[in-house]
N, C-alpha and C positions, 0 to 999 in steps of 0.2 A: 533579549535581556543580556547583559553583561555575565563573562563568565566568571565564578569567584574562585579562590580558594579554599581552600577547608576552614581556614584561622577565621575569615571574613565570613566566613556560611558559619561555620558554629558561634561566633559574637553574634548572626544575628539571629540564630534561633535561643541562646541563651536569653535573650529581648524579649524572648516571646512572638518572635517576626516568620513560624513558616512558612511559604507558599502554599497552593493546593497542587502543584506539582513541582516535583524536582527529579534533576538526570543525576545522578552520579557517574561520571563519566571516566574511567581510569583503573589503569592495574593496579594499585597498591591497595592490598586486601588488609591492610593495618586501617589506612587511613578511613576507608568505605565504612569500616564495622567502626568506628568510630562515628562517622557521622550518623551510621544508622542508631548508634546505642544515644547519641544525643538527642535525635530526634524521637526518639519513644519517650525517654525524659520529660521533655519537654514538652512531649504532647497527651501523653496517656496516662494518669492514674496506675502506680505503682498496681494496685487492685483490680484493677480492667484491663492486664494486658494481656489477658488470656483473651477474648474476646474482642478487642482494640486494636491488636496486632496480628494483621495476615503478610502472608510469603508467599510468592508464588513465585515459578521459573517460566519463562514465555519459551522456553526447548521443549516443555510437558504440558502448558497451561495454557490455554486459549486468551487470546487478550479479550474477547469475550467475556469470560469467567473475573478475570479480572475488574471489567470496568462495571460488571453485576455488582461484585464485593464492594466496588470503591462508590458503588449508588445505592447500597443498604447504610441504613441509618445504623449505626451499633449499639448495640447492650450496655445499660449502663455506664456508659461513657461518652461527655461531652463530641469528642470525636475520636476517631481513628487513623492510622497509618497502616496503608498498603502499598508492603514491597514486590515488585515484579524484579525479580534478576534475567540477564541474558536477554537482551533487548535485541540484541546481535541475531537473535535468530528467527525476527522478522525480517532481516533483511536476506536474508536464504529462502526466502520466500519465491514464488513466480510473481512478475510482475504484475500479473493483474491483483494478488495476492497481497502485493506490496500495498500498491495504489490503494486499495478499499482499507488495510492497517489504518496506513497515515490518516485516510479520511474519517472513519470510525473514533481514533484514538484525538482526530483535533478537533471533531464532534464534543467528547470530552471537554477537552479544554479548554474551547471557548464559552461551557457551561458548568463548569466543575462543582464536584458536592462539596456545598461550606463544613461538612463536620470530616472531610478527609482530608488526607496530605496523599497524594498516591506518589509514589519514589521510583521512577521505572533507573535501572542499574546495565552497561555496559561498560566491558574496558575497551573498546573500539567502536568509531561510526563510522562510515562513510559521507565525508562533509557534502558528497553533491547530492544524497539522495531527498528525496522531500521528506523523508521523514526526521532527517539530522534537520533542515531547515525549518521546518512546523515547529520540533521541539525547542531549538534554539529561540525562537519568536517568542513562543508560548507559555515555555516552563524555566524552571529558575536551575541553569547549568552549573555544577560543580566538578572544579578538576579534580580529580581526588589521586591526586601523584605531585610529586614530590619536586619536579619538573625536570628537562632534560640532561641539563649540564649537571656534570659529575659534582663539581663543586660545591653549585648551589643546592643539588640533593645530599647534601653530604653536612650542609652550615644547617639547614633546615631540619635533619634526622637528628641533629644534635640535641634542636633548641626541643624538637618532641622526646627528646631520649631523658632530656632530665623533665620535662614535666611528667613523662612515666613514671619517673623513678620518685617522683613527690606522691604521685599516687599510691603510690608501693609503699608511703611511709619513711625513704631512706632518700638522703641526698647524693643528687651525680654530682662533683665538679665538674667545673665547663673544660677543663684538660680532658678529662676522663669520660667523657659527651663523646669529643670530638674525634678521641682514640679510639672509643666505639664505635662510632659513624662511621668513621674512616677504615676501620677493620670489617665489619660487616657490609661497607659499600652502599651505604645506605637506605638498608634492607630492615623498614621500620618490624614488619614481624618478626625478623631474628633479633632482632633490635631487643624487644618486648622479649624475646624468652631469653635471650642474655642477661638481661636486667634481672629478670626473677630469679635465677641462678645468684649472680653477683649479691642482691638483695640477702640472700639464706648468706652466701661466703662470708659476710661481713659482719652479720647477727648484730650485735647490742650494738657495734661501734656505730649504725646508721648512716654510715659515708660512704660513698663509695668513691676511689683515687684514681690517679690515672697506673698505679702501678696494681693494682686488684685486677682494672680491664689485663693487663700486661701479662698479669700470673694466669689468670682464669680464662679468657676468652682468647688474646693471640700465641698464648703458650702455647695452648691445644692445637695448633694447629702449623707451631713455628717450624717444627722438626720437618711436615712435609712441604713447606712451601719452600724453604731453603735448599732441603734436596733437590726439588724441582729449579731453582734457579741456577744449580750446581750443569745440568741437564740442556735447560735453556741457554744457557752461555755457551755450554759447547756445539748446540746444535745439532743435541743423540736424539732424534726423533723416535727411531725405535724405540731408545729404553725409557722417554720421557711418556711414549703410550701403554708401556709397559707397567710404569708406575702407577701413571693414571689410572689406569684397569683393576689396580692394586687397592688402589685408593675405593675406586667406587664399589667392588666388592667389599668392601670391611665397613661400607655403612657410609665413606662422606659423601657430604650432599653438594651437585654439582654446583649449587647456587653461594656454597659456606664458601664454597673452595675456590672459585673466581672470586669473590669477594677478599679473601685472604690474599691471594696473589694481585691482586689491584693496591691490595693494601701495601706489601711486598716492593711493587714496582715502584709504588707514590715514596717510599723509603732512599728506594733507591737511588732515584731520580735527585733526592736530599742529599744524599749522601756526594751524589757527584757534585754538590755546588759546596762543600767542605772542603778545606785546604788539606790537602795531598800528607801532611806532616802527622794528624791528629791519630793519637789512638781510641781504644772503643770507649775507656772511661773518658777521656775532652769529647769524643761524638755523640754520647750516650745524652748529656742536657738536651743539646741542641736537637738532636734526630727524637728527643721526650722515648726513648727504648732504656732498657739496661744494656748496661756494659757490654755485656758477652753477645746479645741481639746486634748492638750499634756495630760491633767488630764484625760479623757475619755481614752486616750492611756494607760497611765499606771495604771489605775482602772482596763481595761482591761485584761491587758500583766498579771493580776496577776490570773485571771481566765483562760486563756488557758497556755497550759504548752507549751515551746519552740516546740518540735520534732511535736506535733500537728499543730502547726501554720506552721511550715517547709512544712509539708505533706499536709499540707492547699491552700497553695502557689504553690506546682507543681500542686493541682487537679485543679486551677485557670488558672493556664496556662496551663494545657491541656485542661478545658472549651472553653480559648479564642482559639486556635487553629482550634478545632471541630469549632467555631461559626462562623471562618472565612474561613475554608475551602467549605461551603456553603450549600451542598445540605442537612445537619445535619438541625434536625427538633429546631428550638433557646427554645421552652419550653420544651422540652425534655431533651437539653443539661443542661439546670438550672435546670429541678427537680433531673437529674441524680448529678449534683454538689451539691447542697444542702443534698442527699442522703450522697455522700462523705465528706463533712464536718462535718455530725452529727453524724458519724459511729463508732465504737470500736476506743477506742485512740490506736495511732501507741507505736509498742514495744517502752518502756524506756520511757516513760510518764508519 
């Protein structure tokens, strides 16, 4: 089967179209609980989902047990949805271990029980194994990520940033989306508890602007990224780990804080394509910052040279990658990144 997106898998269970099986296959834990919370919707009786809806982890729970659950008929309800999470850790299996999985689980699926949906969940497979291949054949694949490129993760967190914020009751502007996205790095779950914040900030007025994100979410956080760029430009590795160490003691989170600093550099990188003459209030429209931010911005842009900040920007986003593919140590990942930002400037500098 074709693999879908989330937008195109939730139209079509909106339709009423589940499968009897689906992978959700991907790290972003915004997107997953979403398509799980649509699929229980849509398949189970608000009043049966005590009984309608099982969970299971395949790291504690035998796929055994599982495909018992997903061949009982359920209580009171037309049918049921069974989640198996960490799919991942059939494949740590011993091979012969392996082998009898896939066979057992495609057993399953080429007979599956019509009153189930069974949802088996991994944020990684190994595409050569027969088990990535059976279920690619067999069950209906959903990416549930936001996809690689920073860009396109960042146009797409926007477009779910304001249909969050519909659900919340309050309108995002698509400025104010995009000022989000782009500060958060397109980190749909910080996404979601920024929102809920902003949402209370705004109370009666139900809008939320691009200058709310500005006060409330990249305020918070202007004072240490700017410091840090002060650091960066000079190339004090010492005192830029120092800070760091500062930072992660008092509570910030290494995933807020590369996303702030990507946001930081994408500024910046603006800033150097402004004419040389402008002050922060002529910079302040165009770079969508206030005043005294866009000055910082271009105080900046004139201490790091372009091809640094460029090179700055992919080690950022292969920070955020490592920090959310999981079992990567988050202080490791930041003093290896701080490493790469303070390092020999890139050729043509």
């Amino acid at each position: 089967m074709p693999v879908l997106g989330v937008e195109k898998f939730l139209q079509g269970v909106a339709k009423g179209k589940p499968v009897a099986a689906i992978l959700l296959l991907g790290e972003d834990r915004y997107l997953r609980g979403l398509c799980r919370a649509h699929l229980v919707k849509a398949c189970v009786p608000e009043a049966a989902r005590d009984w309608g809806v099982s969970r299971f982890s395949l790291a504690a729970d035998s796929l055994d047990h599982v495909l018992v659950q997903a061949q009982t008929v359920p209580m009171l309800a037309p049918r049921q949805v069974v989640f198996a999470e960490d799919l991942e850790a059939l494949e740590r299996l011993g091979e012969e271990a392996r082998e009898h999985t896939a066979e057992v689980l495609g057993a399953y699926l080429d007979d599956p029980a019509p009153f189930t949906v069974l949802v088996l969940e991994a944020g990684k497979l190994d595409e050569r194994t027969r088990l990535f291949k059976m279920l690619s054949a067999k069950a209906q694949v959903v990416a549930v990520e936001l996809g690689a490129r920073p860009e396109d993760r960042a146009a797409l967190a926007a477009v779910m940033a304001r249909q969050m914020a519909k659900e919340m009751k309050v309108e995002l502007e698509r400025d104010a989306a995009d000022e989000l996205s782009e500060s958060l790095n397109g980190d749909l779950t910080a996404v979601h508890s920024e929102l809920e914040k902003l949402a209370s900030y705004v109370g009666e007025r139900r809008r939320i602007t691009r200058e709310d994100v500005e006060a409330l979410v990249i305020s918070a956080k202007k004072y240490s990224v700017w410091q840090f760029a002060d650091m960066l430009a000079a190339r004090q590795r010492a005192r830029a780990l120092e800070f760091l160490d500062s930072l992660l003691r008092e509570g910030e989170q290494p995933a807020g804080l590369v996303g702030a600093m990507a946001w930081m550099y994408r500024k910046l990188i603006e800033a150097h394509e402004l004419p040389a003459h402008l002050s922060g209030w002529q910079a302040a429209r165009q770079l969508g910052m206030k005043p005294e931010t866009a000055e910082l911005a271009l105080r900046q842009s004139k201490k790091i040279p372009r091809p640094q900040l460029l090179a700055g920007l992919q080690a950022l986003y292969q920070a955020d990658s490592r920090l959310k593919s999981g079992p990567a140590n988050p202080r490791a990942v930041m003093e290896f990144l701080v490493a790469q930002l303070t390092g020999a400037a890139p050729a043509g500098s």
